[in-house]
N, C-alpha and C positions, 0 to 999 in steps of 0.2 A: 112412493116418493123417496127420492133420495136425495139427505139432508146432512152438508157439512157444517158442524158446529168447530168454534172457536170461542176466545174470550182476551182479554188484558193481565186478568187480573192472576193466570199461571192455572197450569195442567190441575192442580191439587185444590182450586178457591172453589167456597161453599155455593157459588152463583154456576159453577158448571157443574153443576149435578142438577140444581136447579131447570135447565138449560137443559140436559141431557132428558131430563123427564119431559120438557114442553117438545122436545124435538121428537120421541119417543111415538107420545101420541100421537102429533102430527102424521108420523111418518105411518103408522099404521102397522100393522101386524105381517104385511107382505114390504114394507119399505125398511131403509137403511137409514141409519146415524152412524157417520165418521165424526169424530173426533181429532184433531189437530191443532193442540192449546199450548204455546209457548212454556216451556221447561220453569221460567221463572217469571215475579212478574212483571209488565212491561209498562204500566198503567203508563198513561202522560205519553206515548209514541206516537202518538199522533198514525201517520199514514208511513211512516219509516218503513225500507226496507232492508235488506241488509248486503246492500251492492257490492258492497268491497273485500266482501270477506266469507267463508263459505260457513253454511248453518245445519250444524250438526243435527240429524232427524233419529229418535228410538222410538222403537214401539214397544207400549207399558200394557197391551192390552190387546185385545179383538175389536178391529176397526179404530183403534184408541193411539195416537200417536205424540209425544212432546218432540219438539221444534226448539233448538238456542235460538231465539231468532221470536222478532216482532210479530202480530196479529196480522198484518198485512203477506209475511214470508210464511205464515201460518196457511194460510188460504190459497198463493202460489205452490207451496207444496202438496197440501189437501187436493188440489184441483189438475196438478200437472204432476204428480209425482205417486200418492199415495193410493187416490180412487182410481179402480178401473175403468170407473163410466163418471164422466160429470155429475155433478151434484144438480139437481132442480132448485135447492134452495140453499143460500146460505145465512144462519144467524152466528149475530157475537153476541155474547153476555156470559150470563146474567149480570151488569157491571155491579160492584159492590159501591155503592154511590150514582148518583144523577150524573149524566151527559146534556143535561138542558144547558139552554143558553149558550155560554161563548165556551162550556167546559168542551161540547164538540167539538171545537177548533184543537183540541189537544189531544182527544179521547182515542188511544189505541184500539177501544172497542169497536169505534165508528171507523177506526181505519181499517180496520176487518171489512165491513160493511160497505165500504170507499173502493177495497179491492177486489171484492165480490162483482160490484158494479161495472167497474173494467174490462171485468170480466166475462160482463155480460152474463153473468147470474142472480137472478132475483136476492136480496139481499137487504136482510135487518137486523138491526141493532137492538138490545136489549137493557134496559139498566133499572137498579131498583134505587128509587131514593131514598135515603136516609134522614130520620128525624127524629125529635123525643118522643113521637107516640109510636114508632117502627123499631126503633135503634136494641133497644134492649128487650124486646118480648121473644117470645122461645125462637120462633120463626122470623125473623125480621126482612126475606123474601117472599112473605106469604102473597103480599099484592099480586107481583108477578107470579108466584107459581099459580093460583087460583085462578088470576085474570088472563095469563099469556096465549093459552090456546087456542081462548075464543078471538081473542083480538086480532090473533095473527092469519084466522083462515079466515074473518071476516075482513081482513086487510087485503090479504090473497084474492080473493074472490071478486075485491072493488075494484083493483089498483088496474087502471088504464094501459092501453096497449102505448108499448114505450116507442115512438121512433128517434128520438131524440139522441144527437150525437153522446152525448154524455146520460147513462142509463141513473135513474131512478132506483136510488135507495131511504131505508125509512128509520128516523129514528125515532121509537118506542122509550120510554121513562113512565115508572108506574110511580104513583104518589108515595109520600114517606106516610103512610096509615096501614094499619093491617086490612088483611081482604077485605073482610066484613065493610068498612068502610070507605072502601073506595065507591064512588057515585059512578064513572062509567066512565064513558071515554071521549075526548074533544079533539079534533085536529088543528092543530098550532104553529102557527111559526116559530120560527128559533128566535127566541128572545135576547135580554143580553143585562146584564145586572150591574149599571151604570155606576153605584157606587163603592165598588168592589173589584181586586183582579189579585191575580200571582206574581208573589215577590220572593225578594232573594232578601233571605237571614244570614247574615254572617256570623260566627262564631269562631273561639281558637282555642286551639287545644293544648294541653297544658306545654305543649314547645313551642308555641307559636305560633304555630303554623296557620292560616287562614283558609277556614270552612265555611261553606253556603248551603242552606238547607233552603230551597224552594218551597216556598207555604203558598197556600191556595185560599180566596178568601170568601166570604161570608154566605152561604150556600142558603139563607134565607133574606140575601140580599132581593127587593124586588125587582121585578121586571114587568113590562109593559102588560098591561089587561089585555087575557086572551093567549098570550105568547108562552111558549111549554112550561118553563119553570112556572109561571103564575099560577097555570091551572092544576099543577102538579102540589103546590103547594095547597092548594083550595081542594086536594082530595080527587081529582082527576087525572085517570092515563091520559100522556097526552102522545100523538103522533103525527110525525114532520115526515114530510115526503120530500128528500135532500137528493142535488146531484152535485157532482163533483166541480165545479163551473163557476171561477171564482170571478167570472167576468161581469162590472157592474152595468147592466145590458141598460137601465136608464142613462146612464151617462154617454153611451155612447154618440148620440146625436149632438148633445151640447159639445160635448170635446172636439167634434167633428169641424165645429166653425170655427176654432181656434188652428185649425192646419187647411185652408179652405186651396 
């Protein structure tokens, strides 16, 4: 098998070694891992690319490449520029924090995973959450690295033949508990933590000048029973099978009698 890995959080974050070791295994003893991990980090990019301007590519390594340039320009170069043969699989991660809930809507990681899909390559997303019983013990990846290999060829293995104009990608979030405790694995929708979002802090600097620090809010805010953060919180991997398709297909009938 042959596996391009990527990530948000930059070429040097402790979550793509993480990552390098599940892809490792995966790939087997006769397969490949490329690497193509943004030079800095890009966290919050959502699906950005980098249109307008061109994006410097080094290589730091054997199969091992940094990109100036988002997770999404990471995987267009990984796949059109770097590898001689396509990749069979692409992961982003190991995110240093949760992608549940509405943090996908922003998560560079998932936009790896968003251009993987376009790409019409299998394509997932990986992220560790963080908490008080995860946050500070030696390994605070441990969920994912212990849990990620079984989940992901047990995921491989299930995941339905795609015909769908817009391909099937999967976002994975391991619980903020170390391995030992994590209970196993649920599949959940994307939930959304209703009394909580990202705002803008102003500040000034001692000339004046006017600053905005973007903060992000309460990551044990709840969310609906059953939907990923809930069950992530409650000590369960949870995994969303996402496509790109921001069309609200319930509505379309209703809307339909308003233009008859």
């Amino acid at each position: 098998m042959r596996i391009l890995i990527t990530n948000d959080d930059g070429i040097n974050a402790p979550g793509l070694k993480v990552l390098t070791e599940i892809a490792s295994e995966l790939a087997g003893p006769s397969g490949e891992v490329w690497c193509v991990a943004p030079a800095f980090e890009q966290s919050g990019v959502g699906h950005c690319i980098s249109y307008t301007h061109p994006t410097l590519l080094a290589q730091t390594g054997t199969c091992r490449f940094a990109a100036e340039g988002s997770p999404a320009d990471c995987v267009l170069a990984g796949v059109h520029v770097v590898m001689p043969q396509r990749p069979d699989l692409i992961l982003s991660g190991v995110n240093r924090g949760n992608n549940s809930a509405e943090n996908a809507l922003y998560s560079g990681t998932l936009g790896a995973a968003i251009e993987g899909a376009l790409q019409n390559i299998p394509s997932i997303a990986l992220s560790q959450y963080y908490g008080p019983a995860n946050v500070n013990i030696e390994d605070p990846f441990s969920a994912a690295r212990v849990h990620g290999v079984e989940v992901i060829r047990r995921l491989l293995a299930a995941a339905p033949e795609n015909n769908n104009a817009y391909q099937l990608f999967y976002n994975i979030n391991f619980p903020p508990v170390p391995a030992q405790d994590v209970k196993g694995t649920r599949i959940a929708p994307q939930g959304r933590r209703t009394d909580t979002s990202f705002r803008a802090k102003e500040q000034s600097s001692p000339s004046g000048k006017r600053f905005l620090w973007m903060t992000g809010g309460d990551q044990r805010a709840p969310t609906a029973s059953g939907s990923d953060a809930n069950v992530n919180l409650d000590g369960w991997i949870s995994v969303t099978p996402m496509r790109a398709d921001f069309t609200a297909h319930d509505l379309l009938g209703p809307l339909e009698k308003a233009f008859p």
